[in-house]
CHARMM internal coordinates of N, CA and C (Angstrom, degrees):
IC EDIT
DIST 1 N 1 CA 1.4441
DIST 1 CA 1 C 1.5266
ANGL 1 N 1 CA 1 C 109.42
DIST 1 C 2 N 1.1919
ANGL 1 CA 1 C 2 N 105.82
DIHE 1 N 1 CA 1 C 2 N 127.14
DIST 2 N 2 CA 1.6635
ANGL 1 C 2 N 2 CA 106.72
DIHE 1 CA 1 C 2 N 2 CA -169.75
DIST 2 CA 2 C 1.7286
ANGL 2 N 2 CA 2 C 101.12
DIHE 1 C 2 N 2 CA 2 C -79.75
DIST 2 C 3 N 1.1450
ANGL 2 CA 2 C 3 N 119.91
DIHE 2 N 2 CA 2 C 3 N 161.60
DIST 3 N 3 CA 1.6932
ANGL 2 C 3 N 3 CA 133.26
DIHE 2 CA 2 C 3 N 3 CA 172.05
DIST 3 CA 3 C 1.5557
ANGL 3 N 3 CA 3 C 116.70
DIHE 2 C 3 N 3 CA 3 C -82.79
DIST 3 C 4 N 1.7179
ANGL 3 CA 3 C 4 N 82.83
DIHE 3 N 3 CA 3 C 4 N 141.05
DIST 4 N 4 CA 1.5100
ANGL 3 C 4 N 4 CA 82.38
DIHE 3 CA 3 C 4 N 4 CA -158.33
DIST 4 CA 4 C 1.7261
ANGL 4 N 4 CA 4 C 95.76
DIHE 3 C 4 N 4 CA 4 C -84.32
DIST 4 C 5 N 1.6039
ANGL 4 CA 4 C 5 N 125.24
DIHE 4 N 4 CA 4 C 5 N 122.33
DIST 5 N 5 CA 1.2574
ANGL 4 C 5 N 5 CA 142.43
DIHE 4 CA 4 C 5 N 5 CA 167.89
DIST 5 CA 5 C 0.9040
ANGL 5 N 5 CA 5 C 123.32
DIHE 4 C 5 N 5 CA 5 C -11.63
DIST 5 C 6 N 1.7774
ANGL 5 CA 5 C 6 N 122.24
DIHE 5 N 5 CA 5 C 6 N -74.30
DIST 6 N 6 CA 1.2284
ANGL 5 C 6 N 6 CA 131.70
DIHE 5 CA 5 C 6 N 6 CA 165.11
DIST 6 CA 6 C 1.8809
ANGL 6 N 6 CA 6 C 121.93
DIHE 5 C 6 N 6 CA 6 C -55.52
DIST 6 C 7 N 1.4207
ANGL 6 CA 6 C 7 N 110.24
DIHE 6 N 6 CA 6 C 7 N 11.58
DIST 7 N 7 CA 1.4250
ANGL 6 C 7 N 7 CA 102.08
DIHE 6 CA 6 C 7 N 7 CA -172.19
DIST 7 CA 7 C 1.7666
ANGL 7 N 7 CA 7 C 85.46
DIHE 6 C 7 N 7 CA 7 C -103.14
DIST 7 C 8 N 1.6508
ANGL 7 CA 7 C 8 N 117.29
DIHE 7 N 7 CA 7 C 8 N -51.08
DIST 8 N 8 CA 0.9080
ANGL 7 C 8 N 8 CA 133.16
DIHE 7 CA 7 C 8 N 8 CA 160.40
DIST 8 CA 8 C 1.5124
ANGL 8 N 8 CA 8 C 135.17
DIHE 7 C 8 N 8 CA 8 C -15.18
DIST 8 C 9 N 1.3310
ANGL 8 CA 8 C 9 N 83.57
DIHE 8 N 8 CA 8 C 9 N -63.23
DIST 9 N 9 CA 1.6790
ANGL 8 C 9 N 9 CA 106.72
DIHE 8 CA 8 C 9 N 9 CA 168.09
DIST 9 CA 9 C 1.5008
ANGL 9 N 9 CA 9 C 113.03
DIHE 8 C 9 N 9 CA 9 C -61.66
DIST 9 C 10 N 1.3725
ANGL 9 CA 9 C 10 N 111.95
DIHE 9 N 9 CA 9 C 10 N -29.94
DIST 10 N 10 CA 1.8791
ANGL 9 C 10 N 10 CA 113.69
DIHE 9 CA 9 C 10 N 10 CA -169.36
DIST 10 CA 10 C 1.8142
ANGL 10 N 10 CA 10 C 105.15
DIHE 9 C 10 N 10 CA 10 C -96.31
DIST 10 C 11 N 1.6726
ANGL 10 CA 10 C 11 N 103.01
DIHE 10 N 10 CA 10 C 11 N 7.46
DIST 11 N 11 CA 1.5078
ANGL 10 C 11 N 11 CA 111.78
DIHE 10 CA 10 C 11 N 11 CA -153.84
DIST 11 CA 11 C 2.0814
ANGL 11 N 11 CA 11 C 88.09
DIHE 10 C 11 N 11 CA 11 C -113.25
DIST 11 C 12 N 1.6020
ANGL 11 CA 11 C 12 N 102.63
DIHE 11 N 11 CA 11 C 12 N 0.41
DIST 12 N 12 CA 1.7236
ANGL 11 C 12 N 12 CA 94.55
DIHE 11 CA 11 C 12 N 12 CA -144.62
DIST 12 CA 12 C 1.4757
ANGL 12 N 12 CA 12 C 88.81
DIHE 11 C 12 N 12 CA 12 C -110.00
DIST 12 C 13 N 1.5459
ANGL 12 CA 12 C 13 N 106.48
DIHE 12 N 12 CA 12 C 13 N 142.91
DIST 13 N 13 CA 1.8452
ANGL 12 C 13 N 13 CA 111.21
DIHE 12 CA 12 C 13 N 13 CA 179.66
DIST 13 CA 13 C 1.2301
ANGL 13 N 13 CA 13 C 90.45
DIHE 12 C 13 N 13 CA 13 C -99.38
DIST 13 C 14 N 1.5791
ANGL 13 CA 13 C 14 N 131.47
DIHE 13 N 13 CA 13 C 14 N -4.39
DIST 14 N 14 CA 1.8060
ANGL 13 C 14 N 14 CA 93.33
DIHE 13 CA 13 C 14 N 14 CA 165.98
DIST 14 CA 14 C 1.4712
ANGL 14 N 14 CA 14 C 119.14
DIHE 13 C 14 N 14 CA 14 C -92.21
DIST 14 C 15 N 1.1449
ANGL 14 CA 14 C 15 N 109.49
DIHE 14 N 14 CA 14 C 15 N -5.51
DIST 15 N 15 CA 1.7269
ANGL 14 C 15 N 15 CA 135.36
DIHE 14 CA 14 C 15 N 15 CA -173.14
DIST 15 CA 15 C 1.5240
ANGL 15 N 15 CA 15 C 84.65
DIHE 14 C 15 N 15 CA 15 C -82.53
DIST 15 C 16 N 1.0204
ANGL 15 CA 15 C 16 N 117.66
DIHE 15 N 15 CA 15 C 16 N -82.90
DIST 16 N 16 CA 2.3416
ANGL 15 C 16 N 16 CA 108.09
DIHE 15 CA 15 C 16 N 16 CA 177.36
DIST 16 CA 16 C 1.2474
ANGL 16 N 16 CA 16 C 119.46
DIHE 15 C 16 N 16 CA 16 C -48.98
DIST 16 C 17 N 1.0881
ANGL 16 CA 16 C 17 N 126.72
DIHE 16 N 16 CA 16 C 17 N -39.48
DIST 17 N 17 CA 1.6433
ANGL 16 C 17 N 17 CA 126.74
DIHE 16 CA 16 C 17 N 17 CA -179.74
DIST 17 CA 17 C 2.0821
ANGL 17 N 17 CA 17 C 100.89
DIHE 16 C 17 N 17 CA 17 C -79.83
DIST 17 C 18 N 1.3552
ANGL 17 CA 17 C 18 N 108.41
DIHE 17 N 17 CA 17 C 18 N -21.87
DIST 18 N 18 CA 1.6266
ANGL 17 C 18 N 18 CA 92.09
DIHE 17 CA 17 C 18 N 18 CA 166.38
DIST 18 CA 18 C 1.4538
ANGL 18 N 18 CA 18 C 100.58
DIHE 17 C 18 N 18 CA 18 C -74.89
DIST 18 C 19 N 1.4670
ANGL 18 CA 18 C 19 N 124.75
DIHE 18 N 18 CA 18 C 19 N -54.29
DIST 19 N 19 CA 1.3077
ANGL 18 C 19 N 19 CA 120.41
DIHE 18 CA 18 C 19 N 19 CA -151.43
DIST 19 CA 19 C 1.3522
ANGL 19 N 19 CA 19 C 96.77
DIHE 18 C 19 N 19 CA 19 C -75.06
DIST 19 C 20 N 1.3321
ANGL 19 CA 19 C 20 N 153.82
DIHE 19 N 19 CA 19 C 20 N 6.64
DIST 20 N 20 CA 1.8689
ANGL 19 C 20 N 20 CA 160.65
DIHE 19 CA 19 C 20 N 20 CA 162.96
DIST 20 CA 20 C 1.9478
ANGL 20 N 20 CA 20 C 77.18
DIHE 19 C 20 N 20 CA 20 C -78.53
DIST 20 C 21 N 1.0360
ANGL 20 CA 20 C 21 N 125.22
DIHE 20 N 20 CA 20 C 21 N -73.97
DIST 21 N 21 CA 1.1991
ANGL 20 C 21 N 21 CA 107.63
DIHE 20 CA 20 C 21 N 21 CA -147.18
DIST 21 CA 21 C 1.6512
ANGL 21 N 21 CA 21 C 116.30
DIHE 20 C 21 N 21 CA 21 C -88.67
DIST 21 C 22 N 1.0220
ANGL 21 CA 21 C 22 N 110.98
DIHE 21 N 21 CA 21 C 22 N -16.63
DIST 22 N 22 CA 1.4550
ANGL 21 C 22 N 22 CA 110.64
DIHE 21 CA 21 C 22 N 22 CA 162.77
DIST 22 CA 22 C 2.0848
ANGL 22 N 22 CA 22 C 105.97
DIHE 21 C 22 N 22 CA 22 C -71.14
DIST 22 C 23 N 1.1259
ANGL 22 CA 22 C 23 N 108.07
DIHE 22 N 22 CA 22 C 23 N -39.61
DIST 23 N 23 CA 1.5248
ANGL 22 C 23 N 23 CA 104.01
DIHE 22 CA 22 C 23 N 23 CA 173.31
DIST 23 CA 23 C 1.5209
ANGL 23 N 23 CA 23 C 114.80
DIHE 22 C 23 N 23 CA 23 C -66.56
DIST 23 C 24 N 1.0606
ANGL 23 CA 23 C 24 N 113.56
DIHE 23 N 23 CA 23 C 24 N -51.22
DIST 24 N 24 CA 1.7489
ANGL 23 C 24 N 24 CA 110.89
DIHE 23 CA 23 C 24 N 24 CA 170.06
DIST 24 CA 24 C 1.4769
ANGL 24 N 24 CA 24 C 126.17
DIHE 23 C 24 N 24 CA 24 C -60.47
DIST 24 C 25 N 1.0389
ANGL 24 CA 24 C 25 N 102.80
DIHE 24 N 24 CA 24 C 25 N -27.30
DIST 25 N 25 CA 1.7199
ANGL 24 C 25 N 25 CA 118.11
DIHE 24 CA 24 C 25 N 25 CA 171.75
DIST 25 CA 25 C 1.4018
ANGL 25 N 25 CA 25 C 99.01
DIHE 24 C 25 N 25 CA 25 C -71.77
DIST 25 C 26 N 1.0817
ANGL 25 CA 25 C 26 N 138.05
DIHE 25 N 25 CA 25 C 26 N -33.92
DIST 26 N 26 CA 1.1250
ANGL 25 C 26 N 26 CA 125.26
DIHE 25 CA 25 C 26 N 26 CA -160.54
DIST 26 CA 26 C 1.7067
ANGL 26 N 26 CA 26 C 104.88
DIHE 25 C 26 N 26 CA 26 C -116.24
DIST 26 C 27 N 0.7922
ANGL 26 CA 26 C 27 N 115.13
DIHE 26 N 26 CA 26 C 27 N -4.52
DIST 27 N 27 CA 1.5336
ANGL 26 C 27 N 27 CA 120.46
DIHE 26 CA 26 C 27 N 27 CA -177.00
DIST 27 CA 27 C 1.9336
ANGL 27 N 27 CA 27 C 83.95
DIHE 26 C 27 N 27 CA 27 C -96.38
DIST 27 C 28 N 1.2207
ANGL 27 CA 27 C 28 N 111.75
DIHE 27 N 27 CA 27 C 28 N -38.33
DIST 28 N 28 CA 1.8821
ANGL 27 C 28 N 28 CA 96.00
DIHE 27 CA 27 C 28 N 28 CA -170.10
DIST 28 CA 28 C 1.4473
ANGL 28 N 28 CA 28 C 112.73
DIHE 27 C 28 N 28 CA 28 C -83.61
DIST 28 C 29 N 1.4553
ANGL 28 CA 28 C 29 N 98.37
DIHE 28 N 28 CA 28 C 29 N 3.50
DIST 29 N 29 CA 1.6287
ANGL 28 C 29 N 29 CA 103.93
DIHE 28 CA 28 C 29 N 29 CA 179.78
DIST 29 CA 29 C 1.6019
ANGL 29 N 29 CA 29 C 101.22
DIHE 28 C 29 N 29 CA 29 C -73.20
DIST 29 C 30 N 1.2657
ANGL 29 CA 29 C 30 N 110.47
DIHE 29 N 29 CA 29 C 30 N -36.14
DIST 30 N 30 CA 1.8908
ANGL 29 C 30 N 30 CA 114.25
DIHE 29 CA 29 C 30 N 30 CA -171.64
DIST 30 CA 30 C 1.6890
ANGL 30 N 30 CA 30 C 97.85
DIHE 29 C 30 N 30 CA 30 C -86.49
DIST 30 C 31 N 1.1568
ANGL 30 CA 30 C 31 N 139.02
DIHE 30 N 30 CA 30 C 31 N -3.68
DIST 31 N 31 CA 1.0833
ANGL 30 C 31 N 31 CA 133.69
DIHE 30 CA 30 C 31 N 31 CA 177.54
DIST 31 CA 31 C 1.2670
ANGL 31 N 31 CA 31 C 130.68
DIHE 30 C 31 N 31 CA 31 C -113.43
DIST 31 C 32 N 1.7499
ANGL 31 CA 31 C 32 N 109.51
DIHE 31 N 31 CA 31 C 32 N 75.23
DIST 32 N 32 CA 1.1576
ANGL 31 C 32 N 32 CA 111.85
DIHE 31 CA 31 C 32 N 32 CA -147.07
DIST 32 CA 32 C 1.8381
ANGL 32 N 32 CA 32 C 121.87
DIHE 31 C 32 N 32 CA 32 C -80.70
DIST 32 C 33 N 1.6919
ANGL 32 CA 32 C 33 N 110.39
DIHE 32 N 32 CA 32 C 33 N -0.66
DIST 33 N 33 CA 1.3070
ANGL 32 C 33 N 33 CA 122.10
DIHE 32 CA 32 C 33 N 33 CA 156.62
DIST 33 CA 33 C 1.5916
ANGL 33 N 33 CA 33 C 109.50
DIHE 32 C 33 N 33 CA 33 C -67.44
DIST 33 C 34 N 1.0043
ANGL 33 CA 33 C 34 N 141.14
DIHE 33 N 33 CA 33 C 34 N -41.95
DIST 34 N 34 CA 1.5593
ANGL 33 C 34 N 34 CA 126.93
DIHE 33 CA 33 C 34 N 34 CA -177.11
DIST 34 CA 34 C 1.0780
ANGL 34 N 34 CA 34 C 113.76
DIHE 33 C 34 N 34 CA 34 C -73.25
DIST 34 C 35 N 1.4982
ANGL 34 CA 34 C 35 N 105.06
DIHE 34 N 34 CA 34 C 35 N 143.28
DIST 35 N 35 CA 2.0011
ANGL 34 C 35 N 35 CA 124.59
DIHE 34 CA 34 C 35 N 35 CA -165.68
DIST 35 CA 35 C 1.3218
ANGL 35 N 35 CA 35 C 87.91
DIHE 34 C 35 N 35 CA 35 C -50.99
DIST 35 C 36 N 1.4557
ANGL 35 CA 35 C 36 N 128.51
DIHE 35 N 35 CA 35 C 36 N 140.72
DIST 36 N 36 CA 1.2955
ANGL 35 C 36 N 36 CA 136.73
DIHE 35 CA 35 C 36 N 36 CA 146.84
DIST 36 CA 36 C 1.4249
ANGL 36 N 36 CA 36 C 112.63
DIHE 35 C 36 N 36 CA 36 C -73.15
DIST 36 C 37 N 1.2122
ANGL 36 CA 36 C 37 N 122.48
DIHE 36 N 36 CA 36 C 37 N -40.02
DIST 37 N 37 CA 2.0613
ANGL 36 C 37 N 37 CA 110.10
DIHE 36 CA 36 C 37 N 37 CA 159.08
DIST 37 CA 37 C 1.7013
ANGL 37 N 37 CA 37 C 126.48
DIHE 36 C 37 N 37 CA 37 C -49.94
DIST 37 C 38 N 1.9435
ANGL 37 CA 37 C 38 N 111.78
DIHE 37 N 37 CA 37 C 38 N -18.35
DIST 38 N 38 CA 0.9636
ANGL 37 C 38 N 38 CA 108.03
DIHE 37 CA 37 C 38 N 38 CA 161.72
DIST 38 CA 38 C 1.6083
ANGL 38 N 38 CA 38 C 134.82
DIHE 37 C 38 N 38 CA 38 C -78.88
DIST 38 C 39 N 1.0613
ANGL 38 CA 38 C 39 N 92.19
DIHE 38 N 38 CA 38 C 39 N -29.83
DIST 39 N 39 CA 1.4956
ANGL 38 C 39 N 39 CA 105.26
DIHE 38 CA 38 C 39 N 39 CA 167.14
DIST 39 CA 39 C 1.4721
ANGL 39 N 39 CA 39 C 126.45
DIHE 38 C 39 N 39 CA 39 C -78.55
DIST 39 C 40 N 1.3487
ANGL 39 CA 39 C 40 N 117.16
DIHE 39 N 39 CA 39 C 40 N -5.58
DIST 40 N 40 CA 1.1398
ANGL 39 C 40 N 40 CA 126.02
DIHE 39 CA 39 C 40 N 40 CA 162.78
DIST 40 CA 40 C 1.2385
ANGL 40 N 40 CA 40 C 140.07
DIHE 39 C 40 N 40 CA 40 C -71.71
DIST 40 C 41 N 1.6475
ANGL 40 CA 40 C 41 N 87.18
DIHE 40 N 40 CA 40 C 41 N -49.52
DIST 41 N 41 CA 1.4773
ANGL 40 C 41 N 41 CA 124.66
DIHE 40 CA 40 C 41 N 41 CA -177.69
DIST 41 CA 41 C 1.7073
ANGL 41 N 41 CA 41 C 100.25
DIHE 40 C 41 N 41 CA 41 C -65.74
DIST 41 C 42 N 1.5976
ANGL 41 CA 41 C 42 N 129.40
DIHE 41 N 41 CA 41 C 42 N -31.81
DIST 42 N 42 CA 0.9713
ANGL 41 C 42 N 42 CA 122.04
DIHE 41 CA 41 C 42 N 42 CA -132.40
DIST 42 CA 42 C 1.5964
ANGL 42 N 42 CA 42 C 85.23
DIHE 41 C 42 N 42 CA 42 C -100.87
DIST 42 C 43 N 1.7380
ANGL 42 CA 42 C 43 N 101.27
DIHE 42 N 42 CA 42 C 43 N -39.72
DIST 43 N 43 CA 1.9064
ANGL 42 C 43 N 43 CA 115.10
DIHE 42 CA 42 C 43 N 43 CA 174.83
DIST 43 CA 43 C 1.7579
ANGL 43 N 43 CA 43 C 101.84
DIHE 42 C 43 N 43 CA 43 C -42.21
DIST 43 C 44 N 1.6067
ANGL 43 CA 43 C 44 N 90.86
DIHE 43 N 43 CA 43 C 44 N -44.29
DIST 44 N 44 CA 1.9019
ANGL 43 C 44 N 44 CA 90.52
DIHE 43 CA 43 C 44 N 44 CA -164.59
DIST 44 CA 44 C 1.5497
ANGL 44 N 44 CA 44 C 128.18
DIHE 43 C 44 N 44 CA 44 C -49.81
DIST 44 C 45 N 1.7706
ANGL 44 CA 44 C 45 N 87.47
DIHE 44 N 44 CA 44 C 45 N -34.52
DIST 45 N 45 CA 1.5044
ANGL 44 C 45 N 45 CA 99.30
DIHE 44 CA 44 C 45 N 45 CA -170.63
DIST 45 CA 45 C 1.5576
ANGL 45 N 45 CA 45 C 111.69
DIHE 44 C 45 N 45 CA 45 C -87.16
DIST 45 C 46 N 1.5781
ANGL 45 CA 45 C 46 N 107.83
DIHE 45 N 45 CA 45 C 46 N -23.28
DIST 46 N 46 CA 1.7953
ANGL 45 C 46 N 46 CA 109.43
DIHE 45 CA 45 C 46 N 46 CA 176.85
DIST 46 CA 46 C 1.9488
ANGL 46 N 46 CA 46 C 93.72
DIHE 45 C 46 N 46 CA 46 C -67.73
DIST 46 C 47 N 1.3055
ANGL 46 CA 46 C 47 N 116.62
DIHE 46 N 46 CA 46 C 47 N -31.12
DIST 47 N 47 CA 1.6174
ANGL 46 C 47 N 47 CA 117.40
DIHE 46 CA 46 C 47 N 47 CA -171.96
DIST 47 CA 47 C 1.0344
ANGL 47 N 47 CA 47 C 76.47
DIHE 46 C 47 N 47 CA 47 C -46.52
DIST 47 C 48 N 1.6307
ANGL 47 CA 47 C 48 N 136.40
DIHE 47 N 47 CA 47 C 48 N -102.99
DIST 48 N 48 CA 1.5041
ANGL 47 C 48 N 48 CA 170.90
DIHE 47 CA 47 C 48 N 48 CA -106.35
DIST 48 CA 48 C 1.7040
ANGL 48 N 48 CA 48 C 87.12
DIHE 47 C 48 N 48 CA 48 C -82.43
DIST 48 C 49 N 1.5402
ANGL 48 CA 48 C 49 N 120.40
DIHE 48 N 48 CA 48 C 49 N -48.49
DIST 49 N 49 CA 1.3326
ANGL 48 C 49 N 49 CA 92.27
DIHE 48 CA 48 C 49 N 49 CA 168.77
DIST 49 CA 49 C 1.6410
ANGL 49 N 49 CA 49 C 138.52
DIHE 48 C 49 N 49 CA 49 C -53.34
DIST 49 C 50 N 1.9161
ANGL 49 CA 49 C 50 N 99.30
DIHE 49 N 49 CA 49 C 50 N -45.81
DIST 50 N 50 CA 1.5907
ANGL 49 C 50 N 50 CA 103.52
DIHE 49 CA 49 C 50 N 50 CA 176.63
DIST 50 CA 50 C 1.0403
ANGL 50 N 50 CA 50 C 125.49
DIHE 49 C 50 N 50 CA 50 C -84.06
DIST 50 C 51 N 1.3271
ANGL 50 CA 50 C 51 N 118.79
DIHE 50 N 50 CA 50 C 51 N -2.58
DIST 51 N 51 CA 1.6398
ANGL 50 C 51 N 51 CA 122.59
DIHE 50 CA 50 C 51 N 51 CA 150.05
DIST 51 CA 51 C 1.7057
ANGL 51 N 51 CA 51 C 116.50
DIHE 50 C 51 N 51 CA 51 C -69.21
DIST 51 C 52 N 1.2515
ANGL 51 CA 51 C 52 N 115.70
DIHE 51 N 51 CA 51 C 52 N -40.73
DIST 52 N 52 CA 1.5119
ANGL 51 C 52 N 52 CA 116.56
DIHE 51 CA 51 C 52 N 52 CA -173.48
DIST 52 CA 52 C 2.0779
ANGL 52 N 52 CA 52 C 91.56
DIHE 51 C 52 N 52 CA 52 C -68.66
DIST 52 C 53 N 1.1967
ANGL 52 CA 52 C 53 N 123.04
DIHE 52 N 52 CA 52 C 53 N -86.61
DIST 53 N 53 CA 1.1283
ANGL 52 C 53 N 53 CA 106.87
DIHE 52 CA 52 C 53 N 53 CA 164.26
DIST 53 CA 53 C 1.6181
ANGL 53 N 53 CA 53 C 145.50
DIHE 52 C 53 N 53 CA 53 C -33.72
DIST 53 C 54 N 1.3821
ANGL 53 CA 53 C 54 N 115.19
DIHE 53 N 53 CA 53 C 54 N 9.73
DIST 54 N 54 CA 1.4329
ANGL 53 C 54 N 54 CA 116.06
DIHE 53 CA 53 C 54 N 54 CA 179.71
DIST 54 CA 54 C 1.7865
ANGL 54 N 54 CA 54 C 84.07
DIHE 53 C 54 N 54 CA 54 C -113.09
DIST 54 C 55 N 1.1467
ANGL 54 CA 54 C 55 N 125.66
DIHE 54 N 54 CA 54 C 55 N -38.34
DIST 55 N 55 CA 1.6013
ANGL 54 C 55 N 55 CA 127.74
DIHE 54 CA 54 C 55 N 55 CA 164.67
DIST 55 CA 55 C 1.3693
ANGL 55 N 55 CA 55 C 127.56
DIHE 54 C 55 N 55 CA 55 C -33.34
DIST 55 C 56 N 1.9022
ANGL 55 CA 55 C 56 N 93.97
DIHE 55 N 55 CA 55 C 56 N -52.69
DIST 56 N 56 CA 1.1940
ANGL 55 C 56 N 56 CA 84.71
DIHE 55 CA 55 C 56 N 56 CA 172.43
DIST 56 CA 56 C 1.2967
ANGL 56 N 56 CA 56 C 131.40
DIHE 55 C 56 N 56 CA 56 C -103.21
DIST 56 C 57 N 1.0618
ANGL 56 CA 56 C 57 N 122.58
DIHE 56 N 56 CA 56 C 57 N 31.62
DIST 57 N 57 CA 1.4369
ANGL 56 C 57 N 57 CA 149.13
DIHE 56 CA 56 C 57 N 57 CA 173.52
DIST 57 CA 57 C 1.4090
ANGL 57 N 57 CA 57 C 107.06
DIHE 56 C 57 N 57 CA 57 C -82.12
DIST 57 C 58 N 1.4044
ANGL 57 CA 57 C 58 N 122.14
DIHE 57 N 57 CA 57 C 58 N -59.74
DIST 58 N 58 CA 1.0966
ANGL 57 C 58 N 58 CA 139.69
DIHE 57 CA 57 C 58 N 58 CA 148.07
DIST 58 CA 58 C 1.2752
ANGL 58 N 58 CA 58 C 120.44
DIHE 57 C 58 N 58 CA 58 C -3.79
DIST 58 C 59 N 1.7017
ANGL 58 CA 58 C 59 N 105.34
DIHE 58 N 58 CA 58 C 59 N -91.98
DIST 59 N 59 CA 1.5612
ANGL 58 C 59 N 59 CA 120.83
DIHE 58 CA 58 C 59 N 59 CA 165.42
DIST 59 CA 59 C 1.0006
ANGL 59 N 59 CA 59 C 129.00
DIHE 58 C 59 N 59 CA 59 C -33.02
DIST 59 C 60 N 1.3862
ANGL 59 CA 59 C 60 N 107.65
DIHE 59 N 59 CA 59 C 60 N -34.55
DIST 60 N 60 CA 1.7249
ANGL 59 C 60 N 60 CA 111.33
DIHE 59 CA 59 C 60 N 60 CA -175.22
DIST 60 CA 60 C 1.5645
ANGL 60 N 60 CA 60 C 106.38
DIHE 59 C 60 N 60 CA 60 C -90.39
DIST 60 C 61 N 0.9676
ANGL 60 CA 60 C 61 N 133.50
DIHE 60 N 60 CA 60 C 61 N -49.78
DIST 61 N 61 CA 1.2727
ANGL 60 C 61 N 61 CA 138.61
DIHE 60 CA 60 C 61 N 61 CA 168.22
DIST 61 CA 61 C 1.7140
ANGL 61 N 61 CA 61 C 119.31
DIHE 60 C 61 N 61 CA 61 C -42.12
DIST 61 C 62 N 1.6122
ANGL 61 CA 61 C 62 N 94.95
DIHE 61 N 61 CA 61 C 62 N -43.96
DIST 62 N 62 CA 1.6384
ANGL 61 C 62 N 62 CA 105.39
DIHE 61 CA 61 C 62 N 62 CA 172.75
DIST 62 CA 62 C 2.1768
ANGL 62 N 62 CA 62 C 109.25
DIHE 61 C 62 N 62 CA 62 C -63.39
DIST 62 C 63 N 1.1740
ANGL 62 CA 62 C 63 N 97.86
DIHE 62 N 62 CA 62 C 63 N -29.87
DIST 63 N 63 CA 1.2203
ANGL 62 C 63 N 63 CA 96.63
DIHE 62 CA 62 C 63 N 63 CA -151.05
DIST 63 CA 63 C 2.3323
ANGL 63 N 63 CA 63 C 103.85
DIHE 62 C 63 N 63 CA 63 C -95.50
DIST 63 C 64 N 1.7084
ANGL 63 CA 63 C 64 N 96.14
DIHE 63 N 63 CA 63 C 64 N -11.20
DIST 64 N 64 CA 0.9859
ANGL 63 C 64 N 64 CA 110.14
DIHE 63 CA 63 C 64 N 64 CA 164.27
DIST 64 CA 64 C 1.7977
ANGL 64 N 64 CA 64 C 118.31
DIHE 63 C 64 N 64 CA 64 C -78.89
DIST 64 C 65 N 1.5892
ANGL 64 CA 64 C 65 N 117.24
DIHE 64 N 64 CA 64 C 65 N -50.46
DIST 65 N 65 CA 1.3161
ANGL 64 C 65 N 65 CA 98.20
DIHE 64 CA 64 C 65 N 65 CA 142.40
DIST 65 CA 65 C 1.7488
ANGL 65 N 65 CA 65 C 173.06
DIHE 64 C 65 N 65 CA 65 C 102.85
DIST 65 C 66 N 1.7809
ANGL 65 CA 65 C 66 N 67.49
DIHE 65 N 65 CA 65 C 66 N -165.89
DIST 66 N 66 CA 1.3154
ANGL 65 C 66 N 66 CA 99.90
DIHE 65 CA 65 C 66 N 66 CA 172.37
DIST 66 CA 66 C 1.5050
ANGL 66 N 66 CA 66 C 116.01
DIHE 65 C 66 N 66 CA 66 C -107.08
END
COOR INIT
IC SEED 1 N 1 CA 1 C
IC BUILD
């Protein structure tokens, strides 16, 4: 029985760590006193998070396999 997508999707830290940074990005867009380098900086590192975790998704999947 295949998995149902949307359970998947509510199960996934790059699916929450986008929606943290698409929500903060957009909440600092109306807040025009906060550093805009902080909010950048902060997108950069959730990037670097869901890339490091889409990696290792990867690995593990590669290593199942083989």
């Amino acid at each position: 029985m295949k998995p149902n997508p949307f359970v998947s999707l509510l199960h996934s830290r790059k699916f929450w760590l986008s929606v943290v940074a698409l929500t903060q990005t957009i909440l600092f867009q109306f807040l025009p006193s906060f550093p805009a380098a902080v909010w950048q900086a902060i997108d950069g590192v959730l990037v670097i998070l869901i890339i490091t975790i889409a990696a290792e998704d990867v690995a593990e999947k590669s290593n199942m396999v083989g």
